[in-house]
C-alpha positions in Angstrom: 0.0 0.0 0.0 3.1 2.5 0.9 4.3 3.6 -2.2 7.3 5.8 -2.9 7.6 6.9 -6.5 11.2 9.0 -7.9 11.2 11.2 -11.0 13.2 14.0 -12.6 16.2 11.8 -13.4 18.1 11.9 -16.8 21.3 12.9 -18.6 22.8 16.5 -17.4 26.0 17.4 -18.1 28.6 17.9 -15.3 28.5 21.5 -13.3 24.8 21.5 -14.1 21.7 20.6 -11.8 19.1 18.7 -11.3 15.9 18.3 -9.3 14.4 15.5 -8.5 11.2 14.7 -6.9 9.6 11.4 -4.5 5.8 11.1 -4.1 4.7 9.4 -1.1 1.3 7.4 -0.1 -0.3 5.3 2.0 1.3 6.5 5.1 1.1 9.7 7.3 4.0 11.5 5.6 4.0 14.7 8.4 5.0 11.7 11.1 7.8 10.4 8.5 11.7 10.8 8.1 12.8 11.0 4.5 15.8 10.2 2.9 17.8 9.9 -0.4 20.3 7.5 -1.0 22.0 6.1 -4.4 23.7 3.2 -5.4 26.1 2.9 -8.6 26.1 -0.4 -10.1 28.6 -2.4 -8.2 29.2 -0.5 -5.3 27.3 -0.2 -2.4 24.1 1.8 -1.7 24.7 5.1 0.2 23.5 8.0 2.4 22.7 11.4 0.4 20.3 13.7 1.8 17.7 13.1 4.5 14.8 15.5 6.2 13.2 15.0 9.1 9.0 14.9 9.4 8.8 18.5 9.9 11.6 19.9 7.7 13.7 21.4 11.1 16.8 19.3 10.2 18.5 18.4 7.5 21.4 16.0 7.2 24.0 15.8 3.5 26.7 13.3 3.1 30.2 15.1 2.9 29.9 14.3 -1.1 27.4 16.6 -1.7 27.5 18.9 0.9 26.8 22.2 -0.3 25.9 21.0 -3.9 23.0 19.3 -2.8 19.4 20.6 -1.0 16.9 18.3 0.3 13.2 20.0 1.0 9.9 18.4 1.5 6.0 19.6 0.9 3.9 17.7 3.7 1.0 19.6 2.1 1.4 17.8 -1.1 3.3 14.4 0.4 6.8 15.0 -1.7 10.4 15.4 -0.8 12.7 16.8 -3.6 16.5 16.7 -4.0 17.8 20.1 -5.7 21.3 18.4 -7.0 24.2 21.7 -8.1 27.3 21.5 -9.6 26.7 17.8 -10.3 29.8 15.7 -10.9 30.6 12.1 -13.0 30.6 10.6 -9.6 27.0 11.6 -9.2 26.1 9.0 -11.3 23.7 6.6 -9.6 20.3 5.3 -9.5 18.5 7.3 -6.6 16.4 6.3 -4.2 13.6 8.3 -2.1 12.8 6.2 1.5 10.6 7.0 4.2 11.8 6.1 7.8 8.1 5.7 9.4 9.6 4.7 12.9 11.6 8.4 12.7 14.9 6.4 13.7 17.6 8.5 15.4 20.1 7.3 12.6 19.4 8.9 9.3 22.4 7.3 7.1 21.5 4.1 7.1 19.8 2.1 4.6 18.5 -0.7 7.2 17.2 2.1 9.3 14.6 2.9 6.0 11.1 0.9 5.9 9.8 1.8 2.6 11.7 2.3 -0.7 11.0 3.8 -4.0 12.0 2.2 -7.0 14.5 4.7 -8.0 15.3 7.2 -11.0 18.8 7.0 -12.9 20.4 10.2 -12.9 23.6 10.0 -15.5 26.6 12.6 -15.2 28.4 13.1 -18.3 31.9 14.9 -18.1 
């Protein structure tokens, strides 16, 4: 029934941006932690962005510090990522996930209950 849906992926060259988007339903998203993580292919799955229920804190991996802006609408049940300067090392599929039990860790995928199915975002130099 929870469903967690990514979009605004796609091909942008290096140095520009990016924004994408996560739709959430079938849970109370004002009670629910969001993240963003991606995962290349063949490396591990990692921490990006993540907002708490009501948007008073925000948390970036040291990658995308400064580059990177997550936000979320509880009005219209959607987190976005605004992604600057992107780099080739950018490149991943991207995840939105929704941390219902509003864990104290935020950078851990196991800590995440639902999971969108992701949205390729590909850096070209």
């Amino acid at each position: 029934q929870v469903q967690l849906v990514e979009s605004g992926g796609g091909l942008v060259q290096a140095g520009y941006s990016r924004l994408l988007t996560c739709t959430a339903s079938g849970l109370t998203f004002s009670r629910t932690d969001m993240g963003w993580f991606r995962q290349a292919p063949g490396k591990e799955r990692e921490f990006v962005a993540a907002i708490s229920w009501s948007a008073g804190s925000t948390r970036y991996a040291d990658s995308v510090k400064g580059r990177f802006t997550i936000s979320r609408d509880n009005a219209k049940n959607m987190v976005y990522l605004q992604m600057n300067s992107l780099k080739p090392e950018d490149t991943a599929t991207y995840y939105c996930a929704a941390d219902t039990f509003i864990s104290p860790v935020y950078f851990s995928t196991a800590e995440y209950d639902y999971w969108g199915q992701g949205t390729q975002v590909t850096v070209s130099s």
